[in-house]
C-alpha positions as CSV (number, residue, x, y, z in Angstrom):
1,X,0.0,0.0,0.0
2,X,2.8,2.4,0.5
3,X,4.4,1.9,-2.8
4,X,1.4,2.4,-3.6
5,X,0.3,5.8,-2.5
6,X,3.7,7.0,-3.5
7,X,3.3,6.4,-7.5
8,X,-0.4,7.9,-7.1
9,X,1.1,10.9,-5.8
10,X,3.6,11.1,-8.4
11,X,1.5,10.7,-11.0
12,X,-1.3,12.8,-10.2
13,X,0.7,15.4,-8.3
14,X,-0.7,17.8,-6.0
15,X,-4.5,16.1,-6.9
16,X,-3.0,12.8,-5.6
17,X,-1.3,14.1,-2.4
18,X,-5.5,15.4,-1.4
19,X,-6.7,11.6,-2.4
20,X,-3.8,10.1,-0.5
21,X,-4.6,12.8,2.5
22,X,-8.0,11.4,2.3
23,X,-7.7,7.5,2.1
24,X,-5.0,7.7,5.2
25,X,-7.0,9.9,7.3
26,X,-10.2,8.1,7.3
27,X,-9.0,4.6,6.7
28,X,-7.0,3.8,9.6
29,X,-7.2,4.8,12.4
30,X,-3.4,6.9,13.1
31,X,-3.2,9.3,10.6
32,X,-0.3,8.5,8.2
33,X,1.7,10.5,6.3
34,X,4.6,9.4,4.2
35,X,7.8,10.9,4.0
36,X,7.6,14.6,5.0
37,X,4.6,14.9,6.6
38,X,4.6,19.0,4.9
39,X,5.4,18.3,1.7
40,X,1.9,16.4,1.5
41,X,0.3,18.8,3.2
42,X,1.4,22.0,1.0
43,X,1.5,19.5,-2.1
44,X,4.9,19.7,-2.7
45,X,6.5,17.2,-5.4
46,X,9.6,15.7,-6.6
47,X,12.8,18.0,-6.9
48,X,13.0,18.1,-10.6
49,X,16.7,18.0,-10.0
50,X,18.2,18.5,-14.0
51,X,21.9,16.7,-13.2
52,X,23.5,14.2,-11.2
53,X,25.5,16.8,-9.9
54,X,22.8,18.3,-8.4
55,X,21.9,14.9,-6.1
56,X,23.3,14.1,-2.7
57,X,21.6,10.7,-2.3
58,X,24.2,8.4,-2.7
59,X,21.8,5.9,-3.6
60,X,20.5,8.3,-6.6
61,X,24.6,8.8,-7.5
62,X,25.2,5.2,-7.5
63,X,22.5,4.1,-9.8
64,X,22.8,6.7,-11.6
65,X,26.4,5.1,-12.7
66,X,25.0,1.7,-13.3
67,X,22.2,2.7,-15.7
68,X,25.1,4.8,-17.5
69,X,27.2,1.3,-17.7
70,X,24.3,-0.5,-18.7
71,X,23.8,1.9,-21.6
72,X,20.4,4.2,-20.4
73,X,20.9,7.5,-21.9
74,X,21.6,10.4,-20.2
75,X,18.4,12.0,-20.6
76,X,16.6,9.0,-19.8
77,X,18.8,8.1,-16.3
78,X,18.0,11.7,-15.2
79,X,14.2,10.6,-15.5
80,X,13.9,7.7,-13.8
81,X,16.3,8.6,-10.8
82,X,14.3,11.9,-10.7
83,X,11.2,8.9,-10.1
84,X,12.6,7.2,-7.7
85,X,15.3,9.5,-5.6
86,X,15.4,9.9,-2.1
87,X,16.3,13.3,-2.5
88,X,12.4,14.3,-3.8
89,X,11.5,13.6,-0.1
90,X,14.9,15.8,1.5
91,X,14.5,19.6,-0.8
92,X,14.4,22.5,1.9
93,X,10.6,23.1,3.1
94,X,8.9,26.2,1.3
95,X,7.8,28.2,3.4
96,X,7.6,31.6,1.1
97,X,8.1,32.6,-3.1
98,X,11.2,34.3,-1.5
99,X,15.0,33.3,-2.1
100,X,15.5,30.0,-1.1
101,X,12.0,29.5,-0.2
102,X,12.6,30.7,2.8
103,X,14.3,27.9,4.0
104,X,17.4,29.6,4.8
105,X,20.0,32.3,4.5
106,X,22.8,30.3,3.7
107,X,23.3,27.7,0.6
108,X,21.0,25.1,1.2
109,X,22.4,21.3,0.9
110,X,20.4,20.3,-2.1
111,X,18.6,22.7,-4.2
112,X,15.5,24.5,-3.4
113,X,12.4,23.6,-6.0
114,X,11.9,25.9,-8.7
115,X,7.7,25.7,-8.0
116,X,8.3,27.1,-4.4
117,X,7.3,30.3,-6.1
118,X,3.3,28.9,-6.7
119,X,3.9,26.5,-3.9
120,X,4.6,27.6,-0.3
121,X,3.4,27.5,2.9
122,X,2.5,31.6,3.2
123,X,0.9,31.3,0.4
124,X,-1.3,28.4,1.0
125,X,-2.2,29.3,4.7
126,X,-4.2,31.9,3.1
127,X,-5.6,30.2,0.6
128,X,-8.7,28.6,1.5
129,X,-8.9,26.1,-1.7
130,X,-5.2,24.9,-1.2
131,X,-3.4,20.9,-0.5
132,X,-2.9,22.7,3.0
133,X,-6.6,23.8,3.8
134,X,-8.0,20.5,2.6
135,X,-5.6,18.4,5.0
136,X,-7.0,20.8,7.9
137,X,-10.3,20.0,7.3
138,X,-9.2,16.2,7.5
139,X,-8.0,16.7,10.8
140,X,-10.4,18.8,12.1
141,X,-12.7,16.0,11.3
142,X,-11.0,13.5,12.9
143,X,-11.1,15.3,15.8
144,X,-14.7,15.9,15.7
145,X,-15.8,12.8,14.6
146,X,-15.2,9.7,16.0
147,X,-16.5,7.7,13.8
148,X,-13.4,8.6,11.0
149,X,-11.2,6.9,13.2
150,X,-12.9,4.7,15.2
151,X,-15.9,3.0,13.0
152,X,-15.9,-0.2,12.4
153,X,-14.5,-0.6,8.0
154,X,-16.5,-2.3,5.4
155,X,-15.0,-1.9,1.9
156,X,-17.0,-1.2,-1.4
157,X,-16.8,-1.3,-5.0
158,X,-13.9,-4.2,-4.5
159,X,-14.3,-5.0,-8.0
160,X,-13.4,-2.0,-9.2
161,X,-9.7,-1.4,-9.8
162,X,-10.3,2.8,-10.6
163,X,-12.0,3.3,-7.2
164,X,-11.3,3.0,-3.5
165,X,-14.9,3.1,-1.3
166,X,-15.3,2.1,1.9
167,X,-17.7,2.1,4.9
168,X,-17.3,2.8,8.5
169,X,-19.9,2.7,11.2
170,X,-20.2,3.4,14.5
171,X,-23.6,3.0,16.3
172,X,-25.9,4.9,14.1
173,X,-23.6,6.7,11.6
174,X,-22.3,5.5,8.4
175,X,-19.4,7.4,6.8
176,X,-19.0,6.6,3.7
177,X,-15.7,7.9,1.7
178,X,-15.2,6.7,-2.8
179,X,-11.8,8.0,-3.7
180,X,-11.3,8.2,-7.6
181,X,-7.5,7.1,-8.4
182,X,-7.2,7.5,-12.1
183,X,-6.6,10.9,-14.0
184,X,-9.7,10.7,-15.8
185,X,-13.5,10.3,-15.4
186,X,-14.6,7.2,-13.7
187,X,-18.1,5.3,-13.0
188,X,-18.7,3.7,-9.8
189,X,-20.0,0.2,-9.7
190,X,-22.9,1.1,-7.1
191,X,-24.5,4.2,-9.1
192,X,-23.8,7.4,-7.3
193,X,-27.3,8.6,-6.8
194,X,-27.2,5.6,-4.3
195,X,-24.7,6.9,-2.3
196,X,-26.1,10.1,-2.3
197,X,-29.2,8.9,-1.0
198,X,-28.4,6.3,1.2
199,X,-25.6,8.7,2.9
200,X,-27.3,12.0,2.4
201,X,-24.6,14.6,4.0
202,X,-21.5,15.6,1.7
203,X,-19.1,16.4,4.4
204,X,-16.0,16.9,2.1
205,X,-14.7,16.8,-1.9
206,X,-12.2,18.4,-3.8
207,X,-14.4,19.8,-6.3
208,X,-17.3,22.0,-6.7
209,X,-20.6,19.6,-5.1
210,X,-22.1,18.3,-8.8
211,X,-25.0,15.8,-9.2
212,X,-22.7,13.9,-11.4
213,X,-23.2,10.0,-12.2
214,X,-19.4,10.1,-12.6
215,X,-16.2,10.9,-10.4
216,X,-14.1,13.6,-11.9
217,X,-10.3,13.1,-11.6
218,X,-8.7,11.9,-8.5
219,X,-11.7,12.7,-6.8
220,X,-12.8,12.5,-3.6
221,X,-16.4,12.0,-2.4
222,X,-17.0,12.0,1.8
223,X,-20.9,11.3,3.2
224,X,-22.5,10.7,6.3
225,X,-25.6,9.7,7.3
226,X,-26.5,10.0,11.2
């Protein structure tokens, strides 16, 4: 499941890091998040590093090399350590658009991400649609509902390999939560219109609320019925 989560948030990006933020929060019942727990939160992504020279995992370095000796082209060694480095998880935190992000004065060890400019922490705090407000609204449920961590789970749609549903109870309440992990439109097996009815109260999405008998783009649909 980890290695998992990890490709869905590099392949959707920032829309993946709100679906992962929602399937760990309401799944299980600690919380998780992997790797730096800000760079989820703000929606910060892989370094985009442009030359070995520019890595200080020595992981990264060394198979950089082999690929090289195996005969990978430089172009395409850069892109698959830029996939898999440890050094997308270890970039300075952004905490402003300023000089590097923020983070420091000084040189910083590896280089600072060229996006900190659209994605920071000052700028997200006051942004009400950001990666950062959706996480808080995630925790503030979690705090106010017990059932998001505590209900009993019961997963849905099980044959469906584009969607991630599931049911937790606890006494009366049902929470129901249908993530959408593909980068395009997707049907549910169970209609829509029957969630929405049978679970009545959208509590949180990532998208404008839509009568829709589809599930737009990584997205994520939470209801509860009390």
């Amino acid at each position: 499941m980890h290695e998992y989560l990890k490709e869905l948030v590099h392949d959707a990006g920032i829309d993946g890091m709100v679906t992962v933020g929602e399937m760990s929060s309401t799944s299980i019942a600690n919380c998780i998040r992997y790797s730096n727990p800000a760079e989820h939160e703000l929606g910060m992504t892989n370094a985009g590093l442009q030359r070995i020279d520019d890595y200080r995992d020595v992981e990264s370095i060394n198979y950089y090399h082999i690929l090289r000796q195996a005969g990978h082209g430089e172009a395409e060694t850069l892109r698959i350590i830029g996939e898999r480095s440890r050094d997308n998880g270890r970039t300075p935190m952004q905490w402003t658009a300023g000089e590097h992000a923020g983070f420091t004065t000084g040189t910083p060890w590896l280089a600072v991400n060229a996006n900190h400019t659209r994605i920071n922490a000052a700028q997200e705090t006051a942004d009400p649609e950001s990666v950062y407000a959706f996480y808080c609204q995630l925790v503030r449920l979690r705090k106010e509902l017990p059932i998001v961590a505590e209900g009993d789970i019961h997963f849905l749609e099980t044959e469906n390999n584009d969607v991630l549903a599931y049911e937790r109870t606890l006494g009366e309440q049902h929470l129901r939560v249908i993530c959408n992990l593909r980068g395009h439109d997707t049907a549910t097996t169970t209609p829509l219109s029957v969630y929405r009815q049978t679970t009545p109260q959208l509590l949180l999405g990532n998208y404008p609320a839509a009568q829709r008998d589809t599930l737009r783009p990584y997205e994520v649909l939470v209801y509860l019925d009390q």
